[in-house]
C-alpha positions in Angstrom: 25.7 -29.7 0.7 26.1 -30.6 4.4 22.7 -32.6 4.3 24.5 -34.7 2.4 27.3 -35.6 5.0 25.2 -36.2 7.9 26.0 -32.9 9.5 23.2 -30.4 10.2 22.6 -27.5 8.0 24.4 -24.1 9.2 21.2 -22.3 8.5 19.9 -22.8 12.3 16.4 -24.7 11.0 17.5 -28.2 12.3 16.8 -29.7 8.7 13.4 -29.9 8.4 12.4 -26.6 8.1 11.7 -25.3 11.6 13.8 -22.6 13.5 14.7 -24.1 16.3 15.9 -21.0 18.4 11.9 -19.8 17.9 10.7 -23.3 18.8 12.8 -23.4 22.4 11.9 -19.7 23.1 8.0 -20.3 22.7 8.3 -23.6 25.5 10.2 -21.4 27.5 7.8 -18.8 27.3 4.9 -21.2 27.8 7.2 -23.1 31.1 5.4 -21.0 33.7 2.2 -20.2 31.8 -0.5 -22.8 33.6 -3.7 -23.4 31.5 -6.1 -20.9 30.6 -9.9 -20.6 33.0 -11.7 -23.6 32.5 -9.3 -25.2 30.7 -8.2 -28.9 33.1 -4.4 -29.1 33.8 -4.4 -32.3 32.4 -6.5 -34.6 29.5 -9.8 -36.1 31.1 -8.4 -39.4 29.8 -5.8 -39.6 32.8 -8.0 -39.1 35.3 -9.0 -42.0 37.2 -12.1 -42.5 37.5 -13.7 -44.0 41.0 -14.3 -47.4 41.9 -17.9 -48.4 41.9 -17.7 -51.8 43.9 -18.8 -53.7 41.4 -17.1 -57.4 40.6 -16.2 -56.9 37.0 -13.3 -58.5 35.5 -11.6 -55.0 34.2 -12.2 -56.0 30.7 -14.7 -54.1 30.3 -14.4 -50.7 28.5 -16.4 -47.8 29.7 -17.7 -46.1 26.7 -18.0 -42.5 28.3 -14.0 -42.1 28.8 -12.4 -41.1 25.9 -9.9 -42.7 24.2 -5.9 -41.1 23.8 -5.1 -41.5 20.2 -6.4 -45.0 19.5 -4.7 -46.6 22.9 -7.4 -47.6 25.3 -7.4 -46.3 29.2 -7.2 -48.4 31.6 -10.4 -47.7 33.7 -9.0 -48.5 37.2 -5.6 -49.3 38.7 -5.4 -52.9 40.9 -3.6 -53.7 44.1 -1.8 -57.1 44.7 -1.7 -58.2 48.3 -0.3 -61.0 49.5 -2.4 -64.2 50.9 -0.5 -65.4 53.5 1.3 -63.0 56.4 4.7 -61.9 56.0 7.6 -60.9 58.8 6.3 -57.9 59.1 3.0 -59.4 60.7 4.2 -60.6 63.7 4.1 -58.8 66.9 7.0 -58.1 69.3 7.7 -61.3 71.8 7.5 -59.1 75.4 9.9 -62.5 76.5 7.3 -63.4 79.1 7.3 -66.9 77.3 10.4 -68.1 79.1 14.1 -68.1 78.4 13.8 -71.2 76.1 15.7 -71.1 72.9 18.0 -67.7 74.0 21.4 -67.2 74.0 22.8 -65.5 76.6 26.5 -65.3 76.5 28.8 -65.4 79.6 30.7 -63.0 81.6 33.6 -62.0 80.0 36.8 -62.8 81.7 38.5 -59.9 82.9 40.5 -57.7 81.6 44.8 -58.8 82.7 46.8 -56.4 84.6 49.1 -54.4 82.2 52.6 -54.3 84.0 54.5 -50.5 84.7 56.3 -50.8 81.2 52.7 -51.5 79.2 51.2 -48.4 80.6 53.9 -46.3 79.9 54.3 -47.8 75.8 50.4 -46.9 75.3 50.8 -43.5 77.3 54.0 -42.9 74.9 51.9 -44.2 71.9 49.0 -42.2 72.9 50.7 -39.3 74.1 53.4 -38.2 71.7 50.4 -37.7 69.1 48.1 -35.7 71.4 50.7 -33.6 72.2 51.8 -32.6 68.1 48.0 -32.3 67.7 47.5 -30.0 70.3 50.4 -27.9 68.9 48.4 -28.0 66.0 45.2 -27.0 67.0 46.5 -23.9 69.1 47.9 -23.1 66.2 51.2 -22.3 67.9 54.8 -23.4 66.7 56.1 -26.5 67.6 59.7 -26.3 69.1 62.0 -28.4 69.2 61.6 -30.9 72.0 58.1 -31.5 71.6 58.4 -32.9 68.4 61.1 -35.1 69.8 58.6 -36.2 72.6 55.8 -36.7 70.6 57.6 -38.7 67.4 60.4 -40.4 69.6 57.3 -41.2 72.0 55.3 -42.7 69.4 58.1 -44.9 67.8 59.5 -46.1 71.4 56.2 -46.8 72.5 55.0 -48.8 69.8 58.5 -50.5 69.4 58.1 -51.8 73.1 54.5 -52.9 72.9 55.6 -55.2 69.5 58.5 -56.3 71.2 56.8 -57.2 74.4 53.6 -59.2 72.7 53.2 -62.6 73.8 54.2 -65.1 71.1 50.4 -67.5 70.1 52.5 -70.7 71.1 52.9 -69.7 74.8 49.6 -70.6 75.5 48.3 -73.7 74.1 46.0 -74.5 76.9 43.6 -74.3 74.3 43.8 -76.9 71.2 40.9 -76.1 69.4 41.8 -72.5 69.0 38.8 -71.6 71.2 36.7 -73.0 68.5 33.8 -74.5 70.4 30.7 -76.2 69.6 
């Protein structure tokens, strides 16, 4: 009756006879077993068999392999290679050619002097962190001023670096945008 509806039989067979708890526990038991003295670990038809040098066209069959349920085996395997060199063929240019063709990009201009107020914002910014972290990893309590320090440090210090950045319109030496070709 449950053939019927599509679902398996409560029997444990599967439906077509066979127990399938017996079936799993005989391929387990067989899982480490390897094959038995003199027996190959695999069918003769999978071995490959040598190449002999000669120029034929791999149609032909060799009549001593055997054949794996009517499909044929392929008597040797083929390697494709390329006719003409790819990127990896080059060798390394040791630059003893000359400098013709490089880039080489110019000094960068140097970095501007940051006034007394800058260096105290990024100390604030950086600090106030640093110092809850620390707190943090010496896994000690944080009282009461040093989270005052280290929050009110970061906000003032990032407050006054926004506040004190240089508007893009002050400098329009520049009318390309430093866009250069």
């Amino acid at each position: 009756m449950a053939e019927r509806d599509g679902s398996p039989p409560q029997d444990g067979t599967g439906g077509d006879g066979l127990d399938e708890e017996a079936v799993w526990a005989r391929i387990v038991a067989a899982y480490e077993d390897g094959p038995e003295d003199g027996q190959p670990s695999w069918p003769e038809a999978e071995n490959v068999p040598e190449d002999d040098g000669g120029d034929d066209d791999g149609d032909a069959r060799d009549s001593s392999l055997p054949v794996n349920d009517g499909i044929p085996v392929i008597p040797r395997a083929f390697v494709v290679r390329a006719s003409t060199p790819g990127p990896r063929d080059y060798g390394v240019d040791d630059g003893s050619s000359g400098d013709e063709g490089h880039f080489v990009p110019p000094e960068p201009p140097p970095l501007p002097q940051a006034d007394v107020t800058t260096k105290f914002a990024w100390l604030a910014v950086v600090g106030g962190p640093v110092l809850l972290v620390l707190y943090v990893l010496l896994q000690e309590p944080v009282p009461w001023w040093a989270m005052v320090v280290g929050v009110g440090g970061f906000l003032g210090g990032f407050g006054t670096l926004v506040a004190r950045m240089r508007d893009r319109d002050e400098e329009d030496d520049d009318p390309h945008g430093g866009a250069v070709v």
